[in-house]
Phi, psi and omega in degrees: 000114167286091180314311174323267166322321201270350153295310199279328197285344166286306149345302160305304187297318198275334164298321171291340173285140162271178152334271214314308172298038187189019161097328153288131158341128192274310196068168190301140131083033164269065223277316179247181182300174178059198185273154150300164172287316179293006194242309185270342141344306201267333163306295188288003175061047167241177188253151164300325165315303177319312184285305154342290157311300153321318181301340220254354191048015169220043195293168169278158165301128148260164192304160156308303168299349167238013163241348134322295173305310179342300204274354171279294195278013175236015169077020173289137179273218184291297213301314193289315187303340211274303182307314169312306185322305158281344155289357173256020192054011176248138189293123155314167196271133202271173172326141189038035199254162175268149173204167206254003154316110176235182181321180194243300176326335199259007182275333183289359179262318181276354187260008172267300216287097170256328188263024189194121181297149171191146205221174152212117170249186172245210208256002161297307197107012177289142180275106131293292168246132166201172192263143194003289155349269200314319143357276202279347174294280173331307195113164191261126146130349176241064180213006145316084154315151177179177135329121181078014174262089210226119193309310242263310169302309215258311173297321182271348169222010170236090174324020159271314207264314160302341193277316188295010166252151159290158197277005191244352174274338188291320172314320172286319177306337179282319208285324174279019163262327182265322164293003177253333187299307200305316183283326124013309190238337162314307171307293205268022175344314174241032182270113169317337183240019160277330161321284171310320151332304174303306178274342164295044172209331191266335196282307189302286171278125162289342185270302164321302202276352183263301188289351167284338170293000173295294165086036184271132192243127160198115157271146200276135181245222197262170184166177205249122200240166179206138187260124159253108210238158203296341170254288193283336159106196201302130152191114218278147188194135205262121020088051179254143197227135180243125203233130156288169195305333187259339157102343209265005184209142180224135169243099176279118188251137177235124181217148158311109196293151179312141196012066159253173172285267217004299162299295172335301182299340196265340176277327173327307203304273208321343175309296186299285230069214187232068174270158164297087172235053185289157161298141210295340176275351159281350196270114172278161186336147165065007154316142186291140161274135186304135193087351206232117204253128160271155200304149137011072179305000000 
């Protein structure tokens, strides 16, 4: 691990972004260029101390999985993550392979969609990236892209993640969960943590372990989903899903027929964001305070 090189080139990468290129509010009282250290610290889903300490040359090896986030929040393109990989001593994700890298053009597509929830997962169901909206769609606690954040994972095993479905929407919803999964590791067999994935989810679920035993195969396309969310209520939403070139990652946009309440609900949402708004003594530790908006994941 080059300490040395792998300071300045983050030093660098982070002078060069403005907010606005990562979604974020430039604010008051901004004196030099670029981003904080506490802003990709908070992109990259790491504590600032962590980040810090790299810049600091005097940081620990990172994960695979936190030089992944790196490189999503500082917009690197494949050549430059290849290079973060090797000043940190770790072999890059290789060609044509699933990584949790994703482009920077399409992260710049998702940080224009402001009036519309829209994610990018890979075809695994990992949450990579996604914009406020969908933030605030989700809820507080399932809106972190990150390492373990897996769509796939959270309906079937977090009744938080399943409550945001109506219940009578769920049963189709698992079977088309299960079935993109299945065809997923048809492409892929021997990818060991999709593997793992299958059996933490059959071990985990009965309803996951019967449709998979089922064997029905779809990859998921586009359709019409309804949400059920704890403040603005019910909201029916058009479903369009966008495949990279290698098929391994989608960027899924959910949008509102025109002057439907859908829309109307869906602008509310964007208000609220993703506040807390239980009364502050119900509220656990470390809850979002109502007005206070979190950065861009």
């Amino acid at each position: 691990m080059d300490r040395i090189e792998l300071a300045d080139f983050l030093r660098r990468c982070r002078a060069r972004l403005a907010p606005a290129d990562v979604g974020l509010t430039a604010g008051p009282r901004r004196r030099t260029p670029g981003l904080r250290r506490e802003e990709v610290a908070q992109l990259a889903g790491m504590s600032t101390d962590y980040y810090v300490r790299l810049e600091q040359r005097r940081g620990p090896h990172p994960s695979t999985q936190l030089l992944a986030s790196l490189a999503r929040a500082l917009r690197l393109t494949d050549d430059e993550r290849d290079h973060l990989f090797h000043l940190a001593g770790q072999e890059p994700p290789r060609p044509h392979t699933p990584t949790a890298h994703v482009r920077p053009g399409l992260l710049t597509v998702l940080d224009r969609l402001v009036d519309a929830p829209a994610q990018v997962i890979s075809d695994s169901g990992d949450l990579l990236a996604r914009n406020a909206l969908a933030a605030a769609l989700a809820g507080d606690g399932l809106t972190r892209p990150g390492p373990g954040h897996n769509l796939f994972r959270q309906f079937f095993t977090d009744p938080r993640a399943a409550a945001l479905v109506p219940a009578e929407d769920r049963p189709e919803v698992a079977r088309a969960h299960v079935a993109d999964l299945r065809a997923t590791l048809a492409r892929r067999p021997d990818d060991e943590r999709l593997v793992a994935l299958v059996r933490e989810l059959r071990a985990a679920s009965a309803t996951f372990a019967e449709l998979w035993e089922a064997h029905h195969v779809a990859v998921r396309r586009r359709a019409t989903k309804r949400f059920l969310h704890p403040v603005v209520g019910l909201l029916e939403l058009h479903c369009e899903i966008l495949l990279s070139p290698e098929h391994d990652q989608r960027l899924i946009l959910h949008t509102a027929r025109p002057g439907s309440p859908s829309q109307e609900r869906l602008r509310l949402l964007g208000v609220i964001g993703v506040q807390d708004l239980r009364p502050e003594s119900d509220r656990p530790e470390g809850a979002i305070t109502p007005g206070v908006r979190p950065p861009h994941a």
